[in-house]
N, C-alpha and C positions, 0 to 999 in steps of 0.2 A: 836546174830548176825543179825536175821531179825528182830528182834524189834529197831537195831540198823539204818538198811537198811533204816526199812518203818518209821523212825522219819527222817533219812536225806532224804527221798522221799520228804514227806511232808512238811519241809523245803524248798525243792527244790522250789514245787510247789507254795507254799507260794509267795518265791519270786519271781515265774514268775507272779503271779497273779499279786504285787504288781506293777514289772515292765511293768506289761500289762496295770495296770489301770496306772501309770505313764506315759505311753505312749500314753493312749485314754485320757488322760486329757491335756499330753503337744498337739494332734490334736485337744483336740476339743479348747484349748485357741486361737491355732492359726489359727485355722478358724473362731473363734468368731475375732480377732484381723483382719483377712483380709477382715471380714465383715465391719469392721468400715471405710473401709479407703473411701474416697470421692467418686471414680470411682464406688464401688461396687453398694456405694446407689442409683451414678445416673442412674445405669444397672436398678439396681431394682424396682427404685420410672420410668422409663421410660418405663418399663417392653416388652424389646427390645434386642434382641441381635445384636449383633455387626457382619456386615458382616464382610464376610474372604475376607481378603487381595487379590487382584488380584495379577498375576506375575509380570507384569511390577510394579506396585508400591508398594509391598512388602518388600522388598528390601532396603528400604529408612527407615522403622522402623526396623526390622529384626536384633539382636545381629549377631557380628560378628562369633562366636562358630556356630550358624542356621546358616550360608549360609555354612562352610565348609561342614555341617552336611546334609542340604539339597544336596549340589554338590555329598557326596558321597553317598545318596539316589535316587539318577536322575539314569532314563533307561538309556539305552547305547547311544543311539538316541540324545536323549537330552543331555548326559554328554559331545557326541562329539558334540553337538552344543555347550554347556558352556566354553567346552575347547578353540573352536576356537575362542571364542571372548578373549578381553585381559581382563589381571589382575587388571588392573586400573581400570577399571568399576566399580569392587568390593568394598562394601563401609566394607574395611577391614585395619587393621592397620598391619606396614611394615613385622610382623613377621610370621601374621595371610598368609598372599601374600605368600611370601617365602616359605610357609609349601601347600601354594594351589599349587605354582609353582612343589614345587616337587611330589606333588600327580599325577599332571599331566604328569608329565616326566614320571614318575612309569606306570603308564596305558598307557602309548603308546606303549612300546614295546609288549604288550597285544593284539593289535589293528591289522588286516591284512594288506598288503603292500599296498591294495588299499585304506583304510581307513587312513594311514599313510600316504600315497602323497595327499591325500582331505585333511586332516586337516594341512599341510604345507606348499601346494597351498593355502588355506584360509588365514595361515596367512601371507603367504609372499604378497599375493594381497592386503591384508587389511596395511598391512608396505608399501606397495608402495601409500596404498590411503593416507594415511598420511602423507610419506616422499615430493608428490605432491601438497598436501595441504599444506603445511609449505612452499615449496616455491613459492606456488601459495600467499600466503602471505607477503610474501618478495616483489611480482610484482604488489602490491596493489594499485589502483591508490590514488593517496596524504596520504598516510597513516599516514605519520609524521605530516602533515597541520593537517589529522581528530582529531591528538593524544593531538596535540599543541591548540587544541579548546577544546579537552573535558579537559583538564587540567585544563586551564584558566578559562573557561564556564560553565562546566558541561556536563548531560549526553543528555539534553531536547535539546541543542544549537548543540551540535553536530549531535544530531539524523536527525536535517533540513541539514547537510551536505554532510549526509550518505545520505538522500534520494536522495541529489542532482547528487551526484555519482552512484547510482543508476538509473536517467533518464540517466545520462549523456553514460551509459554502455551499458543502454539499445536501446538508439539513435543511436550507434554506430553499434552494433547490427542488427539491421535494415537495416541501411544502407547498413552496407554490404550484406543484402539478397539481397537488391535492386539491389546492382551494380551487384554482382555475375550474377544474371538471366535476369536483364534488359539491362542495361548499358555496359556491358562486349562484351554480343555478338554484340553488333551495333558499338565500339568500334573496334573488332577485321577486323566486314568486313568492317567500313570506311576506315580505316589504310591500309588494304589488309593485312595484318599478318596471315590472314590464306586464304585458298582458298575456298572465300564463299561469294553469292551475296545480295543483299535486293531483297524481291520478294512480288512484288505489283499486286494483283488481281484489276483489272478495273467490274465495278458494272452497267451493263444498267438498271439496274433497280429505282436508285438514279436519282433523276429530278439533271438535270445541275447547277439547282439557289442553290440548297444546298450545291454543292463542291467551292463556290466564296469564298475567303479568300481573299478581296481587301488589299493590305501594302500601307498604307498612306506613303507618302515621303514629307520630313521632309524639304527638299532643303538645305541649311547652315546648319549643324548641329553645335549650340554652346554647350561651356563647361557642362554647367547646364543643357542643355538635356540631357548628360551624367548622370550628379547628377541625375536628378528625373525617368531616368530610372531603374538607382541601384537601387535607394529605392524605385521604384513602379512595377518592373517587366518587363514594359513595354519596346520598341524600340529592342535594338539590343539584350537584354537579352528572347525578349518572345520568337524567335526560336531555344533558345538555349536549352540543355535538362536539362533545371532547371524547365523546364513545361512539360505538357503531349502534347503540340501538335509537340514537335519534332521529336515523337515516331509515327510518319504518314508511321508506314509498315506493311505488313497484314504479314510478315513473315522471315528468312535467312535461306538462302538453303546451308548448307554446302556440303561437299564431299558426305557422305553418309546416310544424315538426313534432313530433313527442321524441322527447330525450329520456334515455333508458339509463335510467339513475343505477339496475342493480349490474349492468354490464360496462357501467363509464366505471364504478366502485371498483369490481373486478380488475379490470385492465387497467383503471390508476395504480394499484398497488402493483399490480404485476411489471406495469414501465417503469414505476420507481425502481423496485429492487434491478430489473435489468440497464436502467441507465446506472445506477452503482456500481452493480458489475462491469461496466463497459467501462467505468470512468477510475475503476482502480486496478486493470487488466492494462488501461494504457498507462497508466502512472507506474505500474510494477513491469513491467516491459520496458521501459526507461531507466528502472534502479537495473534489472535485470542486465539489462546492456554493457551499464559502466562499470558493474561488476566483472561481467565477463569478460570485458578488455582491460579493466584494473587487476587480475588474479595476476599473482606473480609467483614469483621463485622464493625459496627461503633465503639466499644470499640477496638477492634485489629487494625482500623484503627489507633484513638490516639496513640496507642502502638509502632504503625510499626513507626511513626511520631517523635515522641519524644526519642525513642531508635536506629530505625535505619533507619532514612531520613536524615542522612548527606549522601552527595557525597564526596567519597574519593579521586574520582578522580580530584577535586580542590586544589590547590596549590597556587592560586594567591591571596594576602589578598585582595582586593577590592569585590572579585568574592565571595569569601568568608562572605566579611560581609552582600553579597546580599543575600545568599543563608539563612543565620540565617534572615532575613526579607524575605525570601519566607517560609521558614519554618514556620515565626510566623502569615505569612499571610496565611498559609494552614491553620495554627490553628485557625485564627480567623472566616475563611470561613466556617470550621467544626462547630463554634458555631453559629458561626450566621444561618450557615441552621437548627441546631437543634433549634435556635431562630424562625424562620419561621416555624418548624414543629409543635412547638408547638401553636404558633399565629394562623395556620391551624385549629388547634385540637379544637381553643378557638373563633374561628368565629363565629361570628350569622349567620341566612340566610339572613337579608339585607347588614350584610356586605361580603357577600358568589357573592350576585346579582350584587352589586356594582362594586367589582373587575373584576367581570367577561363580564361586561357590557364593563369598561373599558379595560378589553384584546380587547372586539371584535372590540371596533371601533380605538385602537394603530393597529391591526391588518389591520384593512380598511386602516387607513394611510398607513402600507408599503407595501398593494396591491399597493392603490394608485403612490405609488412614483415608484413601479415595473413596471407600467403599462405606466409610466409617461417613464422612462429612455428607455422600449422596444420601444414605440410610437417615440421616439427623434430618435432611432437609424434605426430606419424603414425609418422616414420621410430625415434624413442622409443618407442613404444609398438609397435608389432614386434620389436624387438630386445628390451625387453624379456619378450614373449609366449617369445619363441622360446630366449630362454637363461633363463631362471626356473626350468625342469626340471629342471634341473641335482641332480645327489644335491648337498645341502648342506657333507657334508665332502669336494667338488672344489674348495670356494670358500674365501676368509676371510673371517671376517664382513664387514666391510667394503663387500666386493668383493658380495655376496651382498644385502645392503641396497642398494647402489646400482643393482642390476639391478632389484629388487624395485619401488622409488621413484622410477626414471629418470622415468616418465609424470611422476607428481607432481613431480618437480624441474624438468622442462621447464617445466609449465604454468604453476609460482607465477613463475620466472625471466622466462617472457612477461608472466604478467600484472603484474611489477615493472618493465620494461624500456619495454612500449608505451607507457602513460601519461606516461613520461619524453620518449619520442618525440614522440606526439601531443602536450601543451604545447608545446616546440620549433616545431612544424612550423604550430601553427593561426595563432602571429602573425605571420607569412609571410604568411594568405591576406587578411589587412584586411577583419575582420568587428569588429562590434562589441563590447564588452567581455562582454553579456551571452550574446550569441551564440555567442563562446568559451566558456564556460564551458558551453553547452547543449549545444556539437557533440563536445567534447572529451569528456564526461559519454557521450554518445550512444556513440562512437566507444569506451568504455570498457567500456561495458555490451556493446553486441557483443564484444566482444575477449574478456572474462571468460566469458559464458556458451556464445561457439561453440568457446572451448578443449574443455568439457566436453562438445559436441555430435561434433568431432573427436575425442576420446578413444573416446565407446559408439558411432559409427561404425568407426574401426577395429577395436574388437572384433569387432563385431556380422559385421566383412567376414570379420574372421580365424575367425569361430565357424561362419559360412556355407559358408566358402572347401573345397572337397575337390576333387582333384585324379584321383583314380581311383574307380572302380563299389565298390567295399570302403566308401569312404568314404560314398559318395552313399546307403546303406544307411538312416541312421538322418537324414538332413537334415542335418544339420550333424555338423562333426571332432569327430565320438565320441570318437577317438584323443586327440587334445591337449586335446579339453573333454569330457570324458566326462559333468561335472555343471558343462556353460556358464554355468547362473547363479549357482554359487557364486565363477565366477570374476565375473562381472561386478558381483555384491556384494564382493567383496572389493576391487577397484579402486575405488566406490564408498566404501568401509571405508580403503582408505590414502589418499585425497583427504583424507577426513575430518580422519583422526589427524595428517596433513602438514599441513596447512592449522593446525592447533592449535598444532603444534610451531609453526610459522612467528609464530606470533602471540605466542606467549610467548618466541621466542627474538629479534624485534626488541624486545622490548618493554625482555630482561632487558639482551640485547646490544650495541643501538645507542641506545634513547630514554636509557637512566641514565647508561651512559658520556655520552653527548652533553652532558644535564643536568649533569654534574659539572664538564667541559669548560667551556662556557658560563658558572658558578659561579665556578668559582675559577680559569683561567685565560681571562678575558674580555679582558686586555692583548694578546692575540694576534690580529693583523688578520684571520688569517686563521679563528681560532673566532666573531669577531664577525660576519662575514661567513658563514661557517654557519650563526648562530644557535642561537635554542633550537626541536627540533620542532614543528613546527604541529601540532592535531590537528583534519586534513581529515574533514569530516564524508562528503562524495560517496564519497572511497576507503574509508573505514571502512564506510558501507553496502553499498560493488558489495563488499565483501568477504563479509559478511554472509549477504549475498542468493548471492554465489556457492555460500558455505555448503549456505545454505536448498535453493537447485539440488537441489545433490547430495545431500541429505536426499532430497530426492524421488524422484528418478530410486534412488538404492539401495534405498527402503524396502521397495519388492517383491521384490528377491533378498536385502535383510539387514533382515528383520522389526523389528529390536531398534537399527536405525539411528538413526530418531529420540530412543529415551532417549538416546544416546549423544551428537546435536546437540543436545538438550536439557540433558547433562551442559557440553556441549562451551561454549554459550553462556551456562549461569552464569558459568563460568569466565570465558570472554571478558566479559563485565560486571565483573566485579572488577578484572580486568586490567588494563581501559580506562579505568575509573573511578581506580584509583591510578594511571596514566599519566599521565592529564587533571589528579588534582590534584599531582601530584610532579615531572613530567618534561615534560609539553605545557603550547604555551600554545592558545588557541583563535585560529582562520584571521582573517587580518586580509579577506579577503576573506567579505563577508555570505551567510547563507545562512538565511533566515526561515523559524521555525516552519512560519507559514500555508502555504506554499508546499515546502517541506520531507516532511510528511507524506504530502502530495500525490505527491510525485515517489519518494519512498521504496516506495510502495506498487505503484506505475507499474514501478519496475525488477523489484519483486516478483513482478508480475503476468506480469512478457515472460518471467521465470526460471521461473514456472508454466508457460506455454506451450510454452514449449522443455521442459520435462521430460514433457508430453504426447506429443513426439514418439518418446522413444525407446521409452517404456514401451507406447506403442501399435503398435510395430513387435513390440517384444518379444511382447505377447502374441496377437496376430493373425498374425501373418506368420513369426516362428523356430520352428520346432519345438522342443517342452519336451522338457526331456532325459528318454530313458529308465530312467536308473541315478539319479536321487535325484528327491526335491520330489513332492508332490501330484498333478501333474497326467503322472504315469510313463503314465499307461492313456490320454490323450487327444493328439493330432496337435498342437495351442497351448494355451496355456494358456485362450485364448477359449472351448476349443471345449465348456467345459465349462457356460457358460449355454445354447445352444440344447438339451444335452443334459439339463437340467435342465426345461428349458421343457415338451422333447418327453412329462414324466411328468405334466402337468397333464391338466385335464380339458378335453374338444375345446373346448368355448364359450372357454373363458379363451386356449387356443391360437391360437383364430380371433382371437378380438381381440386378442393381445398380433402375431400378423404381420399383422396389418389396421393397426394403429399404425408397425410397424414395415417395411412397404411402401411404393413408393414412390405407389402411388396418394394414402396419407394423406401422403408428407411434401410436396412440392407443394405442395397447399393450407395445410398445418403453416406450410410456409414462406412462404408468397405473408403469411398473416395475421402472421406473426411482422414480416414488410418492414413490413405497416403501421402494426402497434402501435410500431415504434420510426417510423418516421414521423412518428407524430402525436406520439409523445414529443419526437423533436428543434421539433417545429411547435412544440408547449409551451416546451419549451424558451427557443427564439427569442422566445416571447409573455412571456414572465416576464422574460426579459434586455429584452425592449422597455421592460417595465413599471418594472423593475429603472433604466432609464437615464431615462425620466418620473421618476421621484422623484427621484433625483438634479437632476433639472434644475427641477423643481420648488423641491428645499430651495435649489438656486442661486440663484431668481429670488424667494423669501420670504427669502433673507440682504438680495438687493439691496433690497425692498420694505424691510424694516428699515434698511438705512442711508439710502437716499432717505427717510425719515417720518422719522427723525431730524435730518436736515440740515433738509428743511422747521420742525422744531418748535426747532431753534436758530435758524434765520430767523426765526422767527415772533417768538421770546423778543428779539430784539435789536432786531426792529421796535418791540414793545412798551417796552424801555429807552428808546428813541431817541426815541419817540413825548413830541410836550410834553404835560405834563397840564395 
């Protein structure tokens, strides 16, 4: 009996040993096997490990089994945070949802009463932000027009219409801060609608010659004095409150407040331009993003191009066949700049010298011609300063408009004339096709917005400029600008109304003739050879954006500016949109949404900048006029914050120049260095993380097709195999 035991002992053992080495052989094949596979090696031959998934982008690779797995491994803390978000976040399939859903149901009765009204407040608030947004959706302005363009067009042709609705929101916007704190109360006590007066402090300190505002009388007024007032500002429109000198009150005293008209005037303009700042800082922070996680390789480039660079959103065949010759021209441009990278690679240093010789003197030329069009609009904008005086019946109308619009006819002529140049001149210096398009764009955007920086410069000299002690009296030529910033809203005011005419007189003048042309007389080599209009999306925005400029830079001497861009770019959206579909066709050369928006915002942004500069001159540095506007009792128009300040109570004084000293800013600034620091550190750490996934899904494509090829081996062994 135990010799019976200890043979099936042994036995036993036997066969565990075997099934043991069976089982240390089927691990070690299969780790020799998962050594093979392509990812393993590139770990190895890299000799790198793979960082770990952050939380926010995890999730995106993550099996959907892991995230139920993870949810019910989360603290409490955190689970009632995952709870309160929704289920559709989840990148989980409908059954996966359903079985979270109920996990969730399960653990709430778990949860205390107060933890149970937080996470049902959470989500009833978060149903309301969406059931608001979906009808905020429904109240979109043109929505159907935007939808009926990207159809047609695509996603690049639409993105110029979204921006456009985006100034147009943002004008709107504005204005109403204007009317609210400016315009409102001067309205309410002209009217008497409420019980409240205009309150005018008198100044002995202001010499007499500086409060003279002489009004020229006109005697017979005819029709066309009427005209060239519209369109120049001037006569019965300059004391209306479409300028700043109508606004000549130091204050309105209602029942139980006096409202300080020249300090609400101040800080309206000042909250406009910085809620614009704010509001295209977060919309360019947003193209910023998708860019930087859309940058690719030049092989995934090809890829993304040829697999998935259609727009779906095309439906119209013409638009259609444009989009398969934008597509072939992205490809060609893809080769031809690796044609150029490599001619780079294959340069001598005489021919290194020679091109670079000739950058610098194509370069000299479009100083040259920069220097050339500021010099025109300088020597313009004098001539017209200095004959505008003129009594009206010296002139004929004609003659009297053309002094009036000389500035503006210079500037739109420059900014028609460079662009033509600059194309010309960039494929001379043999850069690459995209690099054209980047420096010409560059070279466009200076050109447009330093016209307008040379325009309130020359003013600003000619408003300064006084010649003898009479003059130097009040700071600036009392004599010729007696109320300087209705002149410089008014210049502001004919840009404007020019820039419109211009826009509807190519549209009426040159794109329909053209259109017809093209149409019905296409047998003629040389209308085929003109073709029919492109509609260039780059010059349609620096147009725009030039616009937008000059909205800002006027809004402080003509309050009522922006209704008037806001009226200005309905308009132009109709315009461009019956252009687009009657008369344009869209640029055979690409110009992507993604990237689009991006850059639209970027020219926006440099046009805010520049309009920082003059209005920061304007109200620190010119003396405000004595004879009209708000700020008659104060040296600039600045000077009427610190004099405000000075009415506070001492503690709040102390701190408000304890902040605004340089003891605080220093340190202000030293921490500000760091916090963008560690934001670009970030930055770099996510673009890290960003280029691991990617290389990641690279190396589980190849693990996929390597396991395939082995499991078709495998299958053809097993055919082949005799039974």
């Amino acid at each position: 009996m135990s010799d019976t035991s200890s043979v099936s002992r042994l036995s036993w053992n036997g066969n565990r040993d075997d099934s043991f080495l069976d089982y240390n052989l089927l691990t070690s094949m299969t780790v020799s096997f998962l050594q093979e596979l392509p990812s393993y090696r590139s770990i190895v031959r890299r000799r790198t490990s793979i960082i770990s998934r952050d939380k926010s982008g995890g999730t995106l690779l993550k099996p959907a089994s892991s995230e139920i797995r993870s949810y019910l491994e989360t603290g409490k803390s955190e689970r009632e945070h995952l709870g309160s978000q929704s289920i559709r976040k989840y990148a989980l399939n409908i059954s996966e949802k359903r079985r979270l859903r109920e996990i969730q149901e399960a653990q709430v009765k778990y949860l205390s009463e107060w933890d149970q009204w937080k996470q049902y407040s959470t989500k009833s608030w978060k149903r309301f932000i969406e059931e608001a947004k979906e009808l905020a959706s429904h109240l979109e302005l043109w929505k159907n027009d935007i939808r009926s363009i990207e159809a047609k067009f695509g996603t690049g042709i639409q993105s110029y219409f979204s921006f456009l609705r985006f100034l147009v929101i943002l004008n709107s916007v504005i204005f109403t801060i204007i009317f609210l704190f400016i315009l409102l109360p001067i309205i309410l006590t002209k009217y008497k609608i409420t019980e409240s007066t205009f309150l005018i402090l008198p100044s002995n300190e202001i010499d007499m010659r500086c409060k003279v505002y002489p009004v020229n009388s006109t005697g017979l007024i005819y029709f066309y004095t009427y005209m060239i007032d519209l369109l120049s500002g001037t006569g019965f429109l300059e004391w209306t409150s479409l300028f700043y000198g109508h606004y000549t009150v130091d204050g309105i005293k209602f029942k139980n407040f006096t409202y300080d008209l020249p300090l609400a005037y101040l800080l309206t303009t000042v909250v406009c331009l910085a809620l614009s700042l704010l509001w295209i800082v977060k919309r360019s922070v947003e193209g910023f993003k998708q860019n930087l996680v859309r940058s690719e390789e030049q092989f995934q480039s090809y890829c993304n191009k040829i697999f998935a660079g259609w727009d779906f959103c095309i439906t119209d065949q013409s638009t259609a066949k444009l989009k398969h010759s934008s597509i072939q021209y992205e490809l060609k441009t893809d080769l031809e700049e690796e044609r150029i990278r490599k001619k780079i690679a294959e340069r001598t240093p005489e021919e290194t010298l020679r091109i670079y010789s000739l950058r610098m003197l194509l370069n000299a030329i479009v100083i040259t011609v920069l220097a050339a069009c500021f010099y025109a609009i300088y020597v313009a904008t004098v001539f017209s300063q200095e004959h505008m005086k003129k009594e009206i019946d010296k002139m004929v109308f004609g003659e009297n408009l053309l002094i009036l619009y000389l500035p503006s006819i210079v500037i739109t002529l420059a900014n028609f004339i460079t662009p033509l140049i600059f194309s010309k001149i960039i494929h001379y210096e043999d850069y690459s096709p995209a690099f054209e398009i980047r420096l010409t764009l560059l070279r466009c955007v200076f050109m447009r917005l330093s016209t307008i920086c040379v325009l309130v410069l020359t003013l600003g000299s000619k408003i300064t400029f006084c010649d003898n002690e009479e003059c130097r009296v009040c700071g600036y030529n009392h004599k010729i600008y007696p109320c300087w910033e209705n002149q410089f809203g008014q210049e502001m005011y004919k840009l404007t109304i020019f820039d419109l005419i211009i826009n509807l007189a190519m549209t009426v003048f040159v794109e329909f003739p053209r259109k017809l042309l093209v149409t019905h007389c296409s047998s003629w080599k040389l209308i085929r050879y003109w073709g029919q209009q492109e509609f260039a999306i780059p010059d349609n925005v620096l147009g725009i954006v030039y616009a937008q400029t000059i909205c800002w830079i006027g809004s402080f001497f003509s309050p009522l500016l922006p209704a008037i861009a806001t009226v200005k770019f309905i308009i132009i959206f109709y315009v461009k949109e019956i252009s687009l579909m009657h008369t344009c066709r869209p640029s055979t050369r690409p110009f992507r949404a993604s990237n689009s928006n991006f850059f639209f915002l970027l020219v926006l942004l440099i046009g805010l900048t520049l309009a920082f500069i003059p209005l920061g001159i304007s109200m620190t540095h010119i003396p405000s006029s004595k004879a009209c506007g708000p700020f008659t009792n104060y040296n600039t128009s600045w000077e009427v914050v610190p004099k405000t300040i000075s009415t506070f109570p001492s503690a709040l004084q102390t701190f408000i120049n304890s902040i605004t000293s340089e003891a605080f800013a220093v340190p202000f600034f030293i921490v500000i260095c760091l916090i963008m620091f560690y934001f670009i550190a970030l930055a770099g750490a996510h673009k890290r993380v960003v280029v691991q996934l990617r290389q990641q899904l690279a190396m589980e494509s190849r693990d996929k097709r390597y396991l395939i090829r082995r499991l078709t081996e495998a299958q053809e062994e097993m055919r082949n195999r005799p039974s």
